[in-house]
C-alpha positions as CSV (number, residue, x, y, z in Angstrom):
1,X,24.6,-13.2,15.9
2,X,24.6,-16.3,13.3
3,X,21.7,-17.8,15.2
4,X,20.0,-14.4,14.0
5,X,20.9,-14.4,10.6
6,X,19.9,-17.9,10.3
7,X,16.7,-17.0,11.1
8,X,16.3,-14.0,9.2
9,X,17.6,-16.2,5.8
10,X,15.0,-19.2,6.8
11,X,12.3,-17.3,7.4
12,X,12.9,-15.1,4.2
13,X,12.9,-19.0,2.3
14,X,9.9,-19.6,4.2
15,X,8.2,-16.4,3.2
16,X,10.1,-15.0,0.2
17,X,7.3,-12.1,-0.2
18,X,8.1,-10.4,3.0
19,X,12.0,-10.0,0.6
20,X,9.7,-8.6,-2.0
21,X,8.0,-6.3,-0.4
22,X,11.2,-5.1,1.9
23,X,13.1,-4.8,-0.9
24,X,10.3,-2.5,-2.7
25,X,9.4,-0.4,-0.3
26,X,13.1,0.6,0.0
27,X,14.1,0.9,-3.1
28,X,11.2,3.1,-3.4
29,X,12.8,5.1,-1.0
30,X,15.4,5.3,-2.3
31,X,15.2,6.0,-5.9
32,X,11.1,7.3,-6.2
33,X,10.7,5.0,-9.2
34,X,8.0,2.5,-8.8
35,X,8.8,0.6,-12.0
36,X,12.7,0.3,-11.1
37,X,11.4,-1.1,-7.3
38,X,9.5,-3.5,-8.8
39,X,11.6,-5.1,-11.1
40,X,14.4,-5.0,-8.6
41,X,12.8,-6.7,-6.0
42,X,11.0,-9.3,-8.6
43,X,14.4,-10.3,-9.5
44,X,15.4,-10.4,-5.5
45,X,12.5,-12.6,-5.0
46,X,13.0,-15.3,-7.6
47,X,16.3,-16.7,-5.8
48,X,14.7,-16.6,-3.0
49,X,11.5,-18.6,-4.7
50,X,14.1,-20.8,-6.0
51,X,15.4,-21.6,-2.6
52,X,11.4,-21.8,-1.2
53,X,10.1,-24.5,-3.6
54,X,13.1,-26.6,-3.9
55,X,12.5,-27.0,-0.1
56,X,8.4,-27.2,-0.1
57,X,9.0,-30.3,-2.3
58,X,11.5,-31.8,-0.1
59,X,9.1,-31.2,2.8
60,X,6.2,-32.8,1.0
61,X,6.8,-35.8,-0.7
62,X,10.4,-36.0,1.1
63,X,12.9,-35.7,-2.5
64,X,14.2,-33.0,-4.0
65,X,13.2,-31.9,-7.3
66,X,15.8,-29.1,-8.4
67,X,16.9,-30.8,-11.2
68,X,13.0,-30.1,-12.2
69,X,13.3,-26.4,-11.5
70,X,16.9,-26.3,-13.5
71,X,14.9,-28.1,-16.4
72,X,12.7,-24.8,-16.5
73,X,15.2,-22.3,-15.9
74,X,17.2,-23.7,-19.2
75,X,14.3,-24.5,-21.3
76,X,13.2,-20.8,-20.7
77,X,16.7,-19.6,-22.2
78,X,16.1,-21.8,-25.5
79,X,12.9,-20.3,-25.0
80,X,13.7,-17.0,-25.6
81,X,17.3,-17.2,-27.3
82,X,15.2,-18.5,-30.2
83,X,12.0,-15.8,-30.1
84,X,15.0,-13.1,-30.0
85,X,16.9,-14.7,-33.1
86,X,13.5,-14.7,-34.9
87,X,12.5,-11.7,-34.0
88,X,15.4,-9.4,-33.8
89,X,18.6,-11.1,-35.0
90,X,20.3,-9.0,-31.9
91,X,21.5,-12.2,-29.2
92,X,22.3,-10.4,-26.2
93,X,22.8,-12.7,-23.2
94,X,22.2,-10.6,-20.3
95,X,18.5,-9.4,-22.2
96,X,17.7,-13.5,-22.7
97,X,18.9,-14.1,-18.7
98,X,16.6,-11.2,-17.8
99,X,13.9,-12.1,-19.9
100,X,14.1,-15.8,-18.3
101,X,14.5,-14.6,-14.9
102,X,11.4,-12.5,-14.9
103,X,9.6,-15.8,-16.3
104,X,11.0,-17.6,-13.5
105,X,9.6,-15.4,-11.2
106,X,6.0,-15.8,-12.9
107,X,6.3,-19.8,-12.6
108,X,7.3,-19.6,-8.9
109,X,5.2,-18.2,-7.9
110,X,2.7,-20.4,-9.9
111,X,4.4,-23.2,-8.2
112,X,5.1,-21.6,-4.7
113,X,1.2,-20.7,-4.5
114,X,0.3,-24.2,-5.8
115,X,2.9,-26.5,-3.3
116,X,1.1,-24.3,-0.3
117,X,-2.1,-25.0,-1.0
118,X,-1.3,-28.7,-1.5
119,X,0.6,-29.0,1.5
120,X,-1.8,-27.6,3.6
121,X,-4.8,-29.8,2.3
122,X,-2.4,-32.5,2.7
123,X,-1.9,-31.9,6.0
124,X,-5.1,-31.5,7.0
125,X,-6.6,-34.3,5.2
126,X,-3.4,-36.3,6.7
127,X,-4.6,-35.7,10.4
């Protein structure tokens, strides 16, 4: 049973839009709101983007670059802890760790989309 969990979690790493769409489709289900599903599952998805680059890196140039992807993640909260100060004057810390997240989610995917490609014309160029 562990052997099938552990496959289910690795190939959800491997493939974190299959967890995006899962998790859309039933929360759509569920619920009938579009808008909530996809927000929902965004947020899902960006652990699991997280999880997917941090080890794309590792597999292509062999180090691990998290500290890189922790860079973003806190430089996004300055980010937008100092657009909502100037803007609004309300600090809310759960609006700023959303706001982030969903921009997380945006650069991931940037960065998911652009390790892929370069790993596959590494490889072939490689063999």
């Amino acid at each position: 049973m562990s052997s099938v969990l552990g496959a289910v979690i690795a190939t959800f790493i491997t493939v974190p839009y299959l967890v995006f769409f899962i998790v859309k489709k039933s929360i759509h289900k569920i619920t009938k709101k579009k808008r909530k599903a996809f927000k929902v599952s965004t947020d899902i998805t960006t652990f699991f983007l997280f999880l997917s680059v941090e080890r794309m890196t590792v597999e292509i140039w062999g180090q691990s670059y998290y500290w890189v992807l922790i860079l973003l993640f806190i430089s996004g909260c300055v980010m937008f802890t100092l657009l909502i100060w100037k803007n609004d004057l309300d600090l809310s810390l759960g609006k700023i760790f959303r706001l982030n997240w969903r921009l997380q989610f945006l650069i991931l995917t940037c960065g998911y989309f652009s390790l892929m490609t370069y790993g596959i014309i590494d490889r072939i160029l490689e063999a």
